[in-house]
N, C-alpha and C positions, 0 to 999 in steps of 0.2 A: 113799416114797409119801406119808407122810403132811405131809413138809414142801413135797412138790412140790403138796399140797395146799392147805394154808395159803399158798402161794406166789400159785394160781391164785386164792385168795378173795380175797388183798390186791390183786391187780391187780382183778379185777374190782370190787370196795370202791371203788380208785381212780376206776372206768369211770365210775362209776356216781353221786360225788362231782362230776367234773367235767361229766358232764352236767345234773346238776342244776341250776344257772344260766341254763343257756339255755333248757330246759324252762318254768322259772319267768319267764322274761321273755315269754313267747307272749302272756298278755293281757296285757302292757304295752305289747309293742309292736303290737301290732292296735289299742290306744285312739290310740297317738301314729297308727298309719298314718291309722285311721278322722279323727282330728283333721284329717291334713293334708287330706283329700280331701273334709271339710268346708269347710275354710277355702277351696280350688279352688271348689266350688262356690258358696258366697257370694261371690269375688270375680268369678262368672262372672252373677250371678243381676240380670237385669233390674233387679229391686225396689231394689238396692243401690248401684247405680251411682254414683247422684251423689253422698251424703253417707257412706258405706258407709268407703271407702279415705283418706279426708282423717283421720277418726276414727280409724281404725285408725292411720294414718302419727303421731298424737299422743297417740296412747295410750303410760300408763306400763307397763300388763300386760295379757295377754290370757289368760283363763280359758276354754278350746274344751270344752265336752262334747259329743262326737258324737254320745249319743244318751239322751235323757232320756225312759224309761217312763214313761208316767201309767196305772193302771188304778183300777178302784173297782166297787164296790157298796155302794153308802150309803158306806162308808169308803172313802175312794180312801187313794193313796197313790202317790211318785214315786220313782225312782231312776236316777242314773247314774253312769259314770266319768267324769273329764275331766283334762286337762295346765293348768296351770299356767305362764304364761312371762311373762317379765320386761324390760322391755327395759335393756339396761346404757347407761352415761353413754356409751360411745363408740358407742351407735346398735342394736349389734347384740342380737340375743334371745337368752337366759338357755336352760339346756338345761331338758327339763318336772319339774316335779312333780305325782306326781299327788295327784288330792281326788278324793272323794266327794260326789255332790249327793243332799242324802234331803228327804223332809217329806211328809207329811198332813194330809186334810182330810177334814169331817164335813160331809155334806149329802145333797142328792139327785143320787144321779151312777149312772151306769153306764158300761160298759164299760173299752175301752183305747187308748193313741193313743202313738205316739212321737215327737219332735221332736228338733233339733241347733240348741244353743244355744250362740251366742259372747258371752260376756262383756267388752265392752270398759272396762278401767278407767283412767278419765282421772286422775283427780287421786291424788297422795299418798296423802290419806284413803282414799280408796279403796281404794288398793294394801294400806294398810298395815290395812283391817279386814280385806282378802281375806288378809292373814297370819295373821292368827289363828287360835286353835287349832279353831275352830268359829263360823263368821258365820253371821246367820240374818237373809235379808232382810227387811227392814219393822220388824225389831227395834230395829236401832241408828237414832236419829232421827237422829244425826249424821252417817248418810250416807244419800243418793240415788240410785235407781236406775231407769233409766225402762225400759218393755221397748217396741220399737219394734215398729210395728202394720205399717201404709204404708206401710215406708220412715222416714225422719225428717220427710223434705218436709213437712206440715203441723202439726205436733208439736215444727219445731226449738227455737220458745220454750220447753215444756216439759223437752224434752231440754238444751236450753243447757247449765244448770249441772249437772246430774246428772254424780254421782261414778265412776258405773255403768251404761251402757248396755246394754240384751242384744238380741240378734239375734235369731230363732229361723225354724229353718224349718222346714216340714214335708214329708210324702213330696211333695209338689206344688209347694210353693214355701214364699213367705214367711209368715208364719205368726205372727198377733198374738193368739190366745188363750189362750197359756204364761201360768200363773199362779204367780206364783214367793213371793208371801209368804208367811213361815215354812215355807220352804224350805233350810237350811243345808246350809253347803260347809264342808268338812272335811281337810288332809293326810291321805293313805292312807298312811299311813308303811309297813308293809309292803312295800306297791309300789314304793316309791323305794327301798329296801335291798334287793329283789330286781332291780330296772331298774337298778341303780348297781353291786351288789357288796357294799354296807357300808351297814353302818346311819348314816343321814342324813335332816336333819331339811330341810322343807319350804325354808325362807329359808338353809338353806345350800347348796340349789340353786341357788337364783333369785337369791339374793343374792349370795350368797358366792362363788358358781361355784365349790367344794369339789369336786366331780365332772363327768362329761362321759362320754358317751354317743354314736357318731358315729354311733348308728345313730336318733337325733333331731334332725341336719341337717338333713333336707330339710324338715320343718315349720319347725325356725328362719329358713332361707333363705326361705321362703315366706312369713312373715311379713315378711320385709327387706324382700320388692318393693315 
């Protein structure tokens, strides 16, 4: 009785073990789904049209956060998840890693609003402050980042050189009131070692392509179009 005991705990011990993986990947993959059905609707959205897709096709990485909280009373304060992707020399996109978007601000504000922001990073610089262990916009003067209002259309001379583009939209559409200085992005390393199996560091995803995921296809392939 008693080993048929012990018998039944280790199977169950086992159950319980292997389900825990896929448990733990439910918000990871809700950010990557919510990511791609971001990305759908910016390439669907009027506002985007014409300089939206060229950018995107020459971008070196693309930073999606589906959905970025702003709330306040006197101290506001912002939060999101988002993926992280990369594009490889043969063309195709890097599997995600995720980050963290945070920051605060002090003034007179109230209430709450949420927005889905794409970070498009054109240049090197860019790519390689978005590796770090914690960027924080407006910090590094060494790179640039424009946040697109209109559209780009009367803005493109500003946008030009910018290291860093961002998108953003709102429940309505497009949406140029995101204030993103001293705003920092972060690896969620958790997330990537529960999304992956093993502990892994940000740019051994995107870089290295060390792991893979086939259940982050269909964002990758959505960025190829």
């Amino acid at each position: 009785m008693k080993k048929a005991l012990v018998l039944f705990l280790l199977i169950l011990s086992g159950l319980g073990v292997s389900a825990l993986p896929a448990r733990a990947q439910q918000d990871q993959q809700q950010v990557v789904n919510t990511a791609l059905t971001t990305l759908e609707r910016m390439k669907k959205d009027k506002n985007f049209q014409k300089d939206f897709q060229p950018r995107l096709n020459a971008a070196k990485g693309a930073l999606i956060v589906p959905t970025l909280f702003k709330a306040g009373f006197i101290l506001g304060g912002q939060y999101g998840n988002g993926v992280l992707l990369v594009r490889r020399a043969d063309g195709s996109w890097s599997y995600p890693a995720f980050y963290t978007m945070s920051g605060g601000s002090l003034g007179l504000q109230i209430g709450a609003a949420g927005s889905s922001i794409l970070f498009i990073i054109m240049t090197d610089k860019g790519l390689q402050a978005m590796m770090n262990d914690q960027f924080k916009f407006g910090a590094d003067a060494g790179v640039t980042f424009f946040v697109v209002g209109a559209g780009i259309g009367g803005s493109s001379t500003s946008a030009m050189g910018a290291d860093i583009l961002a998108f953003a939209l709102s429940g309505v559409g497009l949406y140029g009131g995101v204030s993103l200085e001293g705003t920092s992005v972060a690896p969620r390393e958790s997330w990537n070692a529960a999304y992956y199996g093993q502990n892994v560091a940000a740019k051994g995803i995107v870089l290295d392509g060390q792991v893979s995921n086939p259940n982050a296809d269909a964002l990758r392939e959505i960025l190829s179009r």
